[in-house]
VMD Tcl script that draws the C-alpha trace (Angstrom):
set ca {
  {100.72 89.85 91.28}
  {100.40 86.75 93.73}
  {102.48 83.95 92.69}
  {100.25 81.08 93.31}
  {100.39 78.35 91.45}
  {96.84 77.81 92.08}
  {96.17 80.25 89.69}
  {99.62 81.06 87.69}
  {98.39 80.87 84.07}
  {98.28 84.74 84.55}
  {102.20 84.70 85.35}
  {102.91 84.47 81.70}
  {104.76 88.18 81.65}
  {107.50 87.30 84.39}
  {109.65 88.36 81.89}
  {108.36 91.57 81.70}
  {108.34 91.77 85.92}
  {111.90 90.59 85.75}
  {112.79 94.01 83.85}
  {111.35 96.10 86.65}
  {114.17 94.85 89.25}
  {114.87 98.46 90.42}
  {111.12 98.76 91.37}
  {110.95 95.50 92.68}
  {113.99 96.28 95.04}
  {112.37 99.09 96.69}
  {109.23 97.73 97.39}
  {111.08 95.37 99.05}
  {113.61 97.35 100.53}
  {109.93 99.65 101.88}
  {108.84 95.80 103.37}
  {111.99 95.67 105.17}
  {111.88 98.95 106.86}
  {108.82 98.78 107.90}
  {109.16 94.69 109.19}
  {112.05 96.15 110.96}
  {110.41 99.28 113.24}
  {107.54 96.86 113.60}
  {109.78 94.99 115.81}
  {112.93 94.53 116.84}
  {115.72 94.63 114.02}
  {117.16 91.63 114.20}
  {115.97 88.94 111.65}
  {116.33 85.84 114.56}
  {114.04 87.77 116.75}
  {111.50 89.56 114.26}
  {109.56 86.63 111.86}
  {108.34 89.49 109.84}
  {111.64 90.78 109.03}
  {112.77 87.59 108.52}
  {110.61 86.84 105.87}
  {110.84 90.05 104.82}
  {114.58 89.46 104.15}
  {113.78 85.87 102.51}
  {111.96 87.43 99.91}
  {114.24 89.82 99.44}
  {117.32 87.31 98.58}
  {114.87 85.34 96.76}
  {114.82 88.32 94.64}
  {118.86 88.44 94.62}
  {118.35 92.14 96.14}
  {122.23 92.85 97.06}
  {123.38 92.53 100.85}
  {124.14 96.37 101.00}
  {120.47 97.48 99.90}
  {118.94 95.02 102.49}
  {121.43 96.46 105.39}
  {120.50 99.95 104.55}
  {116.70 99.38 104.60}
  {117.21 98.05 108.10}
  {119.10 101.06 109.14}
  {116.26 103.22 107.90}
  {114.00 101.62 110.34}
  {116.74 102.01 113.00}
  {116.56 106.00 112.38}
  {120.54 105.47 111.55}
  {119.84 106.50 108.22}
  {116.61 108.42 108.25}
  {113.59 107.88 106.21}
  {109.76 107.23 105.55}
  {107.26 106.53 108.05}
  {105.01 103.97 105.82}
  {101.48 102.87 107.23}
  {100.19 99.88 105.66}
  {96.92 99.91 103.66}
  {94.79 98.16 101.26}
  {92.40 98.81 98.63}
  {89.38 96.82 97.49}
  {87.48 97.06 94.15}
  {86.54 95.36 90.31}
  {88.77 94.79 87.15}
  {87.44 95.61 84.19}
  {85.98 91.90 83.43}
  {84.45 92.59 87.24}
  {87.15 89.77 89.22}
  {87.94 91.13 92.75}
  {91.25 92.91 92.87}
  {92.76 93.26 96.37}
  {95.50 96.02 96.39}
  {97.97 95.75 99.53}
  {99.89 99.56 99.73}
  {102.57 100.52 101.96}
  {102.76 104.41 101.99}
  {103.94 107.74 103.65}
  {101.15 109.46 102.16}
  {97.77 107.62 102.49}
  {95.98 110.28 100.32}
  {98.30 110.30 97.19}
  {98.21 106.53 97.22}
  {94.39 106.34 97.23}
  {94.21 108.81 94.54}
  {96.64 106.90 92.65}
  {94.78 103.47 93.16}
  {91.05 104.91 92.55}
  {92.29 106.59 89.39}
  {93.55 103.60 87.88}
  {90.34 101.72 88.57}
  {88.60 104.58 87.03}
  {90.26 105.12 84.06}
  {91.28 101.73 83.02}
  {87.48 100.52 83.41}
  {87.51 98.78 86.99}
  {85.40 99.93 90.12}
  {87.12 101.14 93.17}
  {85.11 99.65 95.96}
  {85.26 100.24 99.72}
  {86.91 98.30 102.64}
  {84.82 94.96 102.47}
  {83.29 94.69 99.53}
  {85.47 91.79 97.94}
  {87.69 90.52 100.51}
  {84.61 88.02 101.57}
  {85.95 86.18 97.86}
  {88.89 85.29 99.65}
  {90.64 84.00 102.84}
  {94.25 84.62 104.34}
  {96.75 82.14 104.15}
  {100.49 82.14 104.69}
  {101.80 80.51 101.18}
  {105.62 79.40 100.16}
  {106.66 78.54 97.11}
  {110.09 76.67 96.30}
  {111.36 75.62 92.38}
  {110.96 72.54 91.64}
  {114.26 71.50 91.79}
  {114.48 71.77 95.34}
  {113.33 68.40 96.08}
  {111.14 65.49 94.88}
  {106.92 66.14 95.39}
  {107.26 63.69 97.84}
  {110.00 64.65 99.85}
  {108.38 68.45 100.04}
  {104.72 67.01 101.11}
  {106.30 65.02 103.85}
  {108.45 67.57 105.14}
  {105.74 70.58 104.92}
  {102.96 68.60 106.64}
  {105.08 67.62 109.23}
  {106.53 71.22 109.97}
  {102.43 72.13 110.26}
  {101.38 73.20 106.41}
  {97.77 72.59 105.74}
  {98.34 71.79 101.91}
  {100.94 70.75 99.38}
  {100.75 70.63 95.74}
  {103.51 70.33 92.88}
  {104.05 70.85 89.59}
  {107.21 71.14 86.97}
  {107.71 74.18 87.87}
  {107.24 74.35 91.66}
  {106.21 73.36 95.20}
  {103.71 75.42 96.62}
  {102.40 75.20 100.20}
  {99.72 76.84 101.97}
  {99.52 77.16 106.22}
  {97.53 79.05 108.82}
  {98.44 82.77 108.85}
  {100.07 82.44 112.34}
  {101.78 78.78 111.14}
  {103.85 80.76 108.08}
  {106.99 82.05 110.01}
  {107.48 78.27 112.13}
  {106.52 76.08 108.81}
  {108.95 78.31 106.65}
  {111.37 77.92 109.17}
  {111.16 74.40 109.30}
  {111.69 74.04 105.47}
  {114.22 76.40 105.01}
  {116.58 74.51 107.29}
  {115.83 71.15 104.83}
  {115.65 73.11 101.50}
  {117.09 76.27 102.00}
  {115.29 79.88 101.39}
  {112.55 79.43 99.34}
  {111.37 81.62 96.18}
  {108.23 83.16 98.15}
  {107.09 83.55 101.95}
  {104.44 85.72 102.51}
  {101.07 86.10 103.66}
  {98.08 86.07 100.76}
  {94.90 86.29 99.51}
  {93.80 82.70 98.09}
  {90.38 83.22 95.94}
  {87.38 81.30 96.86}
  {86.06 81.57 93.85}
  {87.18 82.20 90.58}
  {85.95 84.47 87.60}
  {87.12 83.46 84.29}
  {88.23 85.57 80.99}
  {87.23 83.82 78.16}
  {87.89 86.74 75.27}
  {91.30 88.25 74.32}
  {90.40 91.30 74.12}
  {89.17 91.42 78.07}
  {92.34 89.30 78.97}
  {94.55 92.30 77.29}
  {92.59 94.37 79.46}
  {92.85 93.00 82.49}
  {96.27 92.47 82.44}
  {97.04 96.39 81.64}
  {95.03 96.76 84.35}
  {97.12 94.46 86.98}
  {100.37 95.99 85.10}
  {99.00 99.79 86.35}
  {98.63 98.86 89.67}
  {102.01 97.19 90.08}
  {103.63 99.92 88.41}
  {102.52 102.35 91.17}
  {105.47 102.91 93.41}
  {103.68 102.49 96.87}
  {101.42 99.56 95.58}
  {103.51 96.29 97.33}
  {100.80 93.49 96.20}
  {97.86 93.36 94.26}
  {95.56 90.08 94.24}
  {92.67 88.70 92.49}
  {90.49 85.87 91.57}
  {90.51 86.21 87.99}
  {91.34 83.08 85.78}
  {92.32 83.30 81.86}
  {91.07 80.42 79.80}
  {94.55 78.40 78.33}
  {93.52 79.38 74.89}
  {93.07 82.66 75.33}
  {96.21 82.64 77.18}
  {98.45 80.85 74.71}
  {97.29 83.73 72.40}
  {99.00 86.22 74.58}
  {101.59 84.43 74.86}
  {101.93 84.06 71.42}
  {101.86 80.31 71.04}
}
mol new
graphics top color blue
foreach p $ca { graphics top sphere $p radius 0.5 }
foreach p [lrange $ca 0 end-1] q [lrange $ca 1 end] { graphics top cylinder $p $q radius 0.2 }
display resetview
């Protein structure tokens, strides 16, 4: 699930993500293979690998597995050859789901994604028919801790971001598409690696889930699609009301 804190109220089960790390480590690892053959494989010279190994330490995935997904793209060690793809469609409380794929088999992953839309109540859509909800950004995210509101909003507008906003929790910052590798670059040198590079989907709009029931729903839903193994991101412009979500969350 994005990790904007535009819209994290929905984040409330990173405990749950954190217990997937073995899944999390391969999509990652499948990011870094295919960052590498899109380019050269050297992190200095390729700003999608190097991002691509950002997130990955963000993630504390273990030097070794990082090396060997590089070597896969290398054709030292064999492997894959992943295409990227997305998918477009409806939840089950109709928000627009945007479902980023990297695969080796284009049919088994749309089969995959259009049967969990299917079955779980959603609508699979084609190419088109939500991404107009949203627009590309590049977005980073550091903790909180890793310096004062202030000192993050000067630094970030400086190095070219287009927004800043903080919270207890963390810094997020939002750039051009093409400004993410040089703005990332420029704060990593000042703050270190930060907890999410990446380009995203930013909703333009926002549909809200005011009923528990439909907020269990939906978030079985989201939980389906990560769970698929060739399924890297999956974005949407849903919004659950605080009181419905302190419910879930048991509060």
């Amino acid at each position: 699930m994005s990790g904007h804190s535009q819209f994290k109220n929905i984040m409330y089960r990173k405990g749950a993500q954190d217990a997937k790390k073995a899944r999390v480590f391969a999509k990652l690892a499948r990011e870094i293979t295919v960052a590498a053959k899109s380019g050269l494989p050297e992190p200095d010279k390729n700003p999608r690998l190097r991002l691509a190994i950002q997130a990955a330490r963000a993630e504390s995935m273990p030097k070794d597995n990082i090396e060997r997904a590089i070597a896969k793209a290398t054709q030292v060690a064999g492997g894959a050859d992943f295409v990227e793809i997305h998918y477009e469609g409806f939840s089950p409380n109709k928000a627009a789901v945007i479902v980023e794929a990297l695969t080796d088999n284009k049919n088994r992953t749309a089969t995959n994604v259009r049967t969990i839309f299917n079955k779980r109540g959603g609508s699979f859509g084609e190419t088109g028919s939500v991404s107009f909800n949203f627009e590309r950004i590049g977005y980073i995210e550091y903790p909180a801790s890793a310096a004062t509101s202030d000192e993050m909003f000067e630094t970030a507008l400086e190095a070219g971001a287009n927004d800043v906003s903080s919270d207890e929790e963390t810094h997020s910052i939002e750039t051009l598409p093409d400004d993410l590798f040089a703005v990332t670059s420029a704060l990593e040198q000042k703050f270190g690696t930060p907890s999410v590079s990446r380009l995203d989907w930013k909703p333009i709009v926002k549909t809200e889930i005011t009923d528990l029931e439909t907020a269990q729903k939906f978030l079985d839903f989201i939980d389906a699609l990560e769970d698929d193994e060739d399924v890297q991101h999956v974005y949407h412009n849903a919004e659950i009301a605080e009181d419905i979500l302190a419910k879930l969350q048991g509060e």
